[in-house]
N, C-alpha and C positions, 0 to 999 in steps of 0.2 A: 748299626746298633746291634742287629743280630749275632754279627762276627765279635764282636767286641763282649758281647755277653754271654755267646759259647766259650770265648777264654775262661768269664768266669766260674762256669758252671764245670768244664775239664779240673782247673785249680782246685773246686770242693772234692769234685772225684779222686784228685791224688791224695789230699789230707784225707778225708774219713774212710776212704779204700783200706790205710795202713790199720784204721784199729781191726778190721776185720781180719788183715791179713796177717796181721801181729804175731800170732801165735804159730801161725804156720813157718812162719820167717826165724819167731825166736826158736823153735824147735830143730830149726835145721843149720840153725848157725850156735845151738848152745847157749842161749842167751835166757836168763831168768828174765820175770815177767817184769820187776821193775827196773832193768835195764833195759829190755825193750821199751817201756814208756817213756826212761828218759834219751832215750837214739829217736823217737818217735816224735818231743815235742822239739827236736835238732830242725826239722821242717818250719814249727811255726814260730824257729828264735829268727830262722834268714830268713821267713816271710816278715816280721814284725821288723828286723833290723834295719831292714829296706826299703820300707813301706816310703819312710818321708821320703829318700834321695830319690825314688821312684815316683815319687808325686813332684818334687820338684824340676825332674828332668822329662814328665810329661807336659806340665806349664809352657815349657821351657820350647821343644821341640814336637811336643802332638803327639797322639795318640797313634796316628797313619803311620808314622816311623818308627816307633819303640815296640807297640804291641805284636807285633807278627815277629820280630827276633827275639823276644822274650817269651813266644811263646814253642817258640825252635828249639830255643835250649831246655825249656823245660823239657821238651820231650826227651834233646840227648839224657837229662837226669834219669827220667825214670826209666831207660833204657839200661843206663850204666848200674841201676839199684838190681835191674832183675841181673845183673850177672856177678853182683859182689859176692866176697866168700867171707866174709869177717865182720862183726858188730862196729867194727870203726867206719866200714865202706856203708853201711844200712846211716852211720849219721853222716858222715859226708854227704853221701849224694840225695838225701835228704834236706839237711843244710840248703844244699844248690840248687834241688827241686824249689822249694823254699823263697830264694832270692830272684830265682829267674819267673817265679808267679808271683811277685810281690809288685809287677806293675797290671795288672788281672784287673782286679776293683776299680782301683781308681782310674786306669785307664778306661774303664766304661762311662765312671762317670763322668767323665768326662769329657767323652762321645756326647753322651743324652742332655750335658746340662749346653753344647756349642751346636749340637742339632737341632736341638728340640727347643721349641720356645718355653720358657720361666714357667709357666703354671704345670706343664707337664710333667716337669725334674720329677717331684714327690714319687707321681707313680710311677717313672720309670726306674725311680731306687728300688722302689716295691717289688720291680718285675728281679730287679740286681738279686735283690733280699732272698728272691721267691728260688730264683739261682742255686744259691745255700741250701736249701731247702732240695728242692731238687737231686742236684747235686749227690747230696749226702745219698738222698735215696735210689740212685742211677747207680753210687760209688758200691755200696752195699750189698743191692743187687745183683751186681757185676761179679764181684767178688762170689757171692753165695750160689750162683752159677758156674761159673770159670773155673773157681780154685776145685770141687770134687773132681774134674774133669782133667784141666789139663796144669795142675800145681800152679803155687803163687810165683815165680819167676817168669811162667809164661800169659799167666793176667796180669803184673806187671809191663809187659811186654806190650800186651793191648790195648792199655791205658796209656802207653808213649806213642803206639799208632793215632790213638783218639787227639791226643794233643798235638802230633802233625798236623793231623787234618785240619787242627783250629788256627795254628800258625799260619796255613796256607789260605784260608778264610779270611785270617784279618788282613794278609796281604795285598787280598783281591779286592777286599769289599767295602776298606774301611778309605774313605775318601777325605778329603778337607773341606769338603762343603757346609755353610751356617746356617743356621735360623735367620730368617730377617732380624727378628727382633733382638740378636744377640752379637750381628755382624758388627755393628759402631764399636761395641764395649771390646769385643773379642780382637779386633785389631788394633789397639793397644799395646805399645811395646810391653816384653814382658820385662817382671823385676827382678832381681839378679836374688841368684840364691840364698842368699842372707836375709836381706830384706824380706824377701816373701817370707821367709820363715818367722821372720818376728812380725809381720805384720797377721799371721794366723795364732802363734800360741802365743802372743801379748793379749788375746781377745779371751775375756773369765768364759762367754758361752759355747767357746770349741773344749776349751779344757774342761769343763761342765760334763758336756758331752762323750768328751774322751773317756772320762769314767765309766759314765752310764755303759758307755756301749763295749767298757773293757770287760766288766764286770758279766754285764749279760753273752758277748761271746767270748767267754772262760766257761760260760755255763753252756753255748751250743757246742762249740770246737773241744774244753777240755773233757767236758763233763758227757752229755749227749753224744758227742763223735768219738769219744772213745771209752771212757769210762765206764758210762750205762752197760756195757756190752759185757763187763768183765763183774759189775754188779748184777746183773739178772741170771749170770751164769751161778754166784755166790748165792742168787735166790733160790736156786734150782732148775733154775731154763737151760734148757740146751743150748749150743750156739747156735744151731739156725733158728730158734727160736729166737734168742736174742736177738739176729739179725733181723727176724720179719719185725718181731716187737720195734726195735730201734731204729726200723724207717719209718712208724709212723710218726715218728719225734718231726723227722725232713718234713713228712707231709704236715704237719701241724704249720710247720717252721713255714713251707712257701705257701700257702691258703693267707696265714695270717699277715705274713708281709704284703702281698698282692692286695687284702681287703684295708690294711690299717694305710697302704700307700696310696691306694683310690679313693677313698670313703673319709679318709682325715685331711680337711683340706685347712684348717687355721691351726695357730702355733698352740693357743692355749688346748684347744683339743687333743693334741700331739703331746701337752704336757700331763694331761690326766689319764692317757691310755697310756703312759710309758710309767707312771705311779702305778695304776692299778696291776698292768702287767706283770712287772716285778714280785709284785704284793701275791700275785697268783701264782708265780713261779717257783718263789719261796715254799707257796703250801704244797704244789704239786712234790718240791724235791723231798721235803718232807717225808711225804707218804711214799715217795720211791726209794731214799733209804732206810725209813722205820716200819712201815707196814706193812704187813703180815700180805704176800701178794694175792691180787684175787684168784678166783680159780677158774673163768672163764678168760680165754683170749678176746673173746668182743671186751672185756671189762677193762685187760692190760692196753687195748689200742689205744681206749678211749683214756685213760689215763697217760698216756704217752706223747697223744694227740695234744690233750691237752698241755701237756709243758712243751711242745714246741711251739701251737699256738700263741701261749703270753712270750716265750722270747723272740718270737718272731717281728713283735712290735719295734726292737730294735731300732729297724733300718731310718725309723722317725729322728732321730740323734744327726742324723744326716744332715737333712731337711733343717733340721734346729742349726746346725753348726756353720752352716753354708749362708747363713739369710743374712749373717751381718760383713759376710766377705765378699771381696769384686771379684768378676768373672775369671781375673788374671791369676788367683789362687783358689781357682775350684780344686784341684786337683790335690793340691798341698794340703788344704782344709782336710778334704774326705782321706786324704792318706793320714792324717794326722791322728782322726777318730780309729780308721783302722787300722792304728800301729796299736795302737791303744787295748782295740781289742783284741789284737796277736801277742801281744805283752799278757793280756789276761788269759787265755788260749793255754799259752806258755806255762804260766801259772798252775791254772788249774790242772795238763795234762801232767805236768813234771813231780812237781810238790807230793801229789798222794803215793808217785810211785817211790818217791824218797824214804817216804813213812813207811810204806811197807815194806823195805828194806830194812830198814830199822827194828820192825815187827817182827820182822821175817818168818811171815805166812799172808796169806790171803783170804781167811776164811771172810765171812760175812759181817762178824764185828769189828775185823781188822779194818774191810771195805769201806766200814760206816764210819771207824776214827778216822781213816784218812780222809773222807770224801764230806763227811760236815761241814767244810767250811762253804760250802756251797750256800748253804742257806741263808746265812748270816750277811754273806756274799748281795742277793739279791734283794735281802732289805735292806744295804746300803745304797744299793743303785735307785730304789723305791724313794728314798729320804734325800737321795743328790738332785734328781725330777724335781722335787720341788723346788727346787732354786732356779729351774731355767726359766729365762726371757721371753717372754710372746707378742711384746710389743714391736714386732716389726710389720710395716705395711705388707700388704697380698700380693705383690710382684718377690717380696723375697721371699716366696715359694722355693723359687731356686733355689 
């Protein structure tokens, strides 16, 4: 579980690494800032593209077999990015970084739901979630250490070391061993590709879900991992400012997922913290692109904090989406949610940089026409919560 869930946590550090690195990259290949956004969300169109065939050929053949070559190439990717010369090679091997993390996720959960016995799924999405969170703020950090020192091609460089490290990890570590209580269901021929697929999106509570959680990571992935960073600069932050401000977003993001994954243990609970959160997400974006910023940094954390905190409630769409499918399409389900949210990811990082092309400037106002839809965004996911299902018995936990 551990190796399986260091892949995860590597795959957040190559996505949010680029919004830091963005600038250094478009500057030394000539690239305006919203053609770097959209070479940038080229990453999360081959993570999202892949997601199902990668959740279907984990069902299929395990986890023990796919995740450690998947996570081999990711590394040649981000290898091959620090040596590109051109904005076409930045979306190429982006693209490819992309595809070859796009079995990360669902391959954990995938581990934790044939490991671990039913009740524990929940929290160990929570640990997945907390991952994200993380993640972003390892990626970030990395970056704002690295890049003064020794340039972005060669902390690209060390983020493809890190991701060896993980492919050799899940090589070693990642076994075929079950749960008692999940051995009868899990040896179960598996269903041929077709079939699993309609047997997950015929179901209204994955699709349900799919939303929900497309919507809220357009708002972690587009908006938090990279956007924020190019708005607080529009406030007047500097970039390392930006940078410390925009990992407390990660921290908000893994506390929240860790507490809402342990501490919410029934469906309908699971349905009023994914209402409320939203509903708070909304306000926080609000004030992060209308209002006037505060003037102490204790005041910007706690405000950042808190809009990673409500999105972090997420990883519950999970837990929701999973209760009414058999063990034989865990994989396909949680890929399904999270194609869902790299479709919205996609969305949100590509869309605003279109607009300000269009604009063509970036001041503060610009930032804010492009970047409103964000809000609207979050009280539709608010209003789709309430249509999910809770009536499932306490073993589909899972």
């Amino acid at each position: 579980m551990v190796a399986a869930t260091s892949f995860v946590l590597v795959h957040i550090i190559i996505e949010h690494s680029y919004g830091a690195l963005q600038s250094s990259i478009a500057r030394d290949l000539h690239m305006a800032l919203g053609e770097s956004a959209i070479f940038a969300g080229f990453y999360l169109a081959g993570y999202g593209l892949c997601q199902i065939p990668a959740g279907l050929l984990l069902d299929r053949y395990g986890a023990r077999h796919i995740l450690w070559i998947a996570a081999l190439f990711a590394a040649v990717s981000m290898l091959l990015l620090s040596w590109v010369e051109s904005p076409l090679g930045v979306g190429a091997t982006r693209f490819t970084a992309g595809v070859t993390t796009s079995f990360a996720f669902s391959g954990a959960a995938l581990v934790a739901r044939r490991r671990l016995p039913p009740h524990w799924f929940t929290p160990a999405m929570g640990i997945l979630e907390a991952s994200v969170g993380l993640g972003g703020a390892v990626g970030l950090a990395l970056v704002d250490t690295l890049l003064p020192v020794i340039g972005w091609r060669e902390t690209v460089q060390v983020i493809a070391g890190l991701t060896a490290l993980t492919s050799l990890a899940c090589l070693v570590c990642i076994r075929t061993r079950r749960a008692p209580l999940v051995v009868a269901e899990a040896s179960e021929k598996p269903l041929p590709f077709r079939e699993a697929l309609v047997v997950v999106w015929s179901n209204a509570q994955v699709r349900r879900c799919a939303l929900i959680y497309g919507i809220m990571m357009g708002n972690v992935f587009g908006f938090a991992g990279f956007w924020n960073i190019q708005l607080m600069e529009a406030w007047g932050a500097s970039f390392d400012e930006s940078l410390s401000d925009n990992v407390a977003i990660m921290i908000g993001l893994a506390v929240s997922a860790l507490l809402v994954g342990g501490l919410t243990r029934t469906f309908r609970a699971m349905r009023i913290v994914l209402i409320v959160s939203n509903i708070g997400a909304a306000v926080m974006l609000t004030f992060d692109l209308f209002v006037p910023w505060p003037t102490t940094q204790s005041a910007i954390f706690v405000e950042m904090f808190c809009l990673g905190f409500f999105l972090g409630s997420s990883i519950l769409t999970f837990a929701l989406a999973c209760a009414p499918m058999p063990l034989r399409v865990v994989a396909t389900a949680v890929a399904v949610v999270n194609c869902a949210g790299l479709v919205g990811a996609v969305f949100v990082e590509a869309i605003p940089g279109v607009i300000l092309q269009v604009l063509g400037s970036s001041t503060l106002n610009d930032m804010q026409i492009a970047l409103v839809m964000v809000v609207p965004m979050a009280l539709i996911a608010a209003w789709a919560a309430r249509g999910l299902k809770t009536d499932y018995p306490p073993v589909a936990h899972a």
